[in-house]
C-alpha positions as CSV (number, residue, x, y, z in Angstrom):
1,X,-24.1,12.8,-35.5
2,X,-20.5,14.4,-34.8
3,X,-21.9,16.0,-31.7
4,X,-23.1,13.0,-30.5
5,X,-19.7,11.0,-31.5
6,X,-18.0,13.8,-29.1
7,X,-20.0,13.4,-26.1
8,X,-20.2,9.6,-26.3
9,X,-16.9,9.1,-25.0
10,X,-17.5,11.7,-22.4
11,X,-20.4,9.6,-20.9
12,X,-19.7,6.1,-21.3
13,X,-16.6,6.3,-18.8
14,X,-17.5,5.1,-15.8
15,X,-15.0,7.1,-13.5
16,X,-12.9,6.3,-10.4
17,X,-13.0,6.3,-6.6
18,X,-9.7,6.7,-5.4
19,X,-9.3,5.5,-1.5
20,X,-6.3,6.6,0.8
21,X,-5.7,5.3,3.7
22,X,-3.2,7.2,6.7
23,X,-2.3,7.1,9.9
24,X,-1.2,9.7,11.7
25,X,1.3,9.2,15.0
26,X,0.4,12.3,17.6
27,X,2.3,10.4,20.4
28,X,6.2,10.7,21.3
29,X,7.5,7.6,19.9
30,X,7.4,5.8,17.2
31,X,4.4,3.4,16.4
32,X,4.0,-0.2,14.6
33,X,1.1,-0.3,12.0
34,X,0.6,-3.8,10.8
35,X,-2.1,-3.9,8.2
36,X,-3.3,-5.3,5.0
37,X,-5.4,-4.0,2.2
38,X,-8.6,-5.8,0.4
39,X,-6.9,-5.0,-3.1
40,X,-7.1,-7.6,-4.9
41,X,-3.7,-7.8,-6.4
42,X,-2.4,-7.6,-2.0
43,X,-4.5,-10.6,-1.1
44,X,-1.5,-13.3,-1.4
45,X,0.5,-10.7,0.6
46,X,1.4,-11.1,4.3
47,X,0.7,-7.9,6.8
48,X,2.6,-5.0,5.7
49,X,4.3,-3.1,8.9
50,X,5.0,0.2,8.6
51,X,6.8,2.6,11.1
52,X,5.6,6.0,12.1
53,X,7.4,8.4,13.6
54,X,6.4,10.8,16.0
55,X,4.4,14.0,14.5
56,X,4.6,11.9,11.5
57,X,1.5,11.3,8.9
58,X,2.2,7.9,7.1
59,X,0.5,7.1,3.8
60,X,-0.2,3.0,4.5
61,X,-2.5,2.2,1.0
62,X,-4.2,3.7,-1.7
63,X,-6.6,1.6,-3.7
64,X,-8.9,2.7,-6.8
65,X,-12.1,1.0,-7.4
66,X,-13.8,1.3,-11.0
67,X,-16.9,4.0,-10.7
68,X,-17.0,7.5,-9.3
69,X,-18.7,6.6,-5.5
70,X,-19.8,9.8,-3.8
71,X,-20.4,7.7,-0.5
72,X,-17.2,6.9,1.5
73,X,-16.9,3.1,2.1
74,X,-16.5,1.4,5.4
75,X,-12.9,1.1,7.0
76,X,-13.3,-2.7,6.6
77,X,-14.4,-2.8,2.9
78,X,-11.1,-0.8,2.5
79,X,-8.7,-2.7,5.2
80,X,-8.7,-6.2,6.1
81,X,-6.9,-6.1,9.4
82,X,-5.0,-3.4,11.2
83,X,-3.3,-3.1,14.2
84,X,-1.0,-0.3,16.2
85,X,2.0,-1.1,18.6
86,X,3.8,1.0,20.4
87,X,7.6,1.0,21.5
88,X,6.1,-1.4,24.2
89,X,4.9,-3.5,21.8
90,X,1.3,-2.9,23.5
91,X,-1.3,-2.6,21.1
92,X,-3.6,0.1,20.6
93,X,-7.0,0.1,21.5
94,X,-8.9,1.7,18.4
95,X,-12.1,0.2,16.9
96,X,-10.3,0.8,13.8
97,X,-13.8,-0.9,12.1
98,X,-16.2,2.1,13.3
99,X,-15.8,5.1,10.9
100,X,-16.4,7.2,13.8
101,X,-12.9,6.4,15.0
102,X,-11.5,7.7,11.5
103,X,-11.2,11.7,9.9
104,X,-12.8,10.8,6.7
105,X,-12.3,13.3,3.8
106,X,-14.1,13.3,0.4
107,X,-13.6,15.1,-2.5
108,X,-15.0,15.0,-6.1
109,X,-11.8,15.6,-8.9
110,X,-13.7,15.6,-11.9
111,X,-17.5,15.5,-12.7
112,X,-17.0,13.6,-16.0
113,X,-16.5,11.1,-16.0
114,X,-16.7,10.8,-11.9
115,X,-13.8,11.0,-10.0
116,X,-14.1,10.5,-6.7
117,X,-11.3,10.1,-3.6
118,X,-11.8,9.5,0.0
119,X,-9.2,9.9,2.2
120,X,-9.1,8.2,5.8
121,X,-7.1,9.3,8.7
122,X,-6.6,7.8,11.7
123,X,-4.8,9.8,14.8
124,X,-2.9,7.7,17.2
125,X,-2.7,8.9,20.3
126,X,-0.3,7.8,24.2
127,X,-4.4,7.2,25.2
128,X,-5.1,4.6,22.8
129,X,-2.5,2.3,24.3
């Protein structure tokens, strides 16, 4: 029974997914990313802008969902809207939707319980505008 007692806790966690979310400005001004996450606790919030330097890599959110989740999620199930604006204020042309358009990292933290977190990078590039 005390063995049991010790590995109970061990397995009923349910772990973690962690989801990061950057953008990374390769071009030789500064860029406008307006953008709002699906978190819960952000969906009263207005678009967030934030401003990237050049050669700069820009943390924009980091959300953790309850369960360790092996599989990366979808851009959108992370993001609700995102756009990118140059110092022209022209936007950018990214399918920011399509995970092909996105450096997707994932990396297991912890076996038990499961922690899990996926990190998404998006390079913006003087092409994309």
């Amino acid at each position: 029974i005390c063995l049991w007692l010790l590995v109970l806790p061990l397995v009923s966690c349910e772990g973690n997914t962690r989801y990061e979310v950057m953008v990374r400005n390769e071009t030789d001004n500064a860029i406008r990313v307006e953008h709002q996450s699906r978190s819960l606790s952000n969906l009263d919030t207005f678009m967030i802008m934030t401003n990237v330097g050049p050669g700069e890599t820009v943390l924009l959110s980091s959300d953790d969902w309850l369960g360790g989740r092996a599989e990366a999620a979808e851009p959108s199930q992370i993001l609700d809207s995102m756009a990118v604006f140059n110092a022209s204020n022209e936007q950018s042309n990214h399918a920011w939707r399509i995970p092909e358009q996105w450096y997707i990292e994932s990396h297991q933290d912890r076996k038990i319980p499961s922690q899990w977190r996926h990190t998404y990078l998006l390079g913006v590039r003087e092409g994309n505008f």
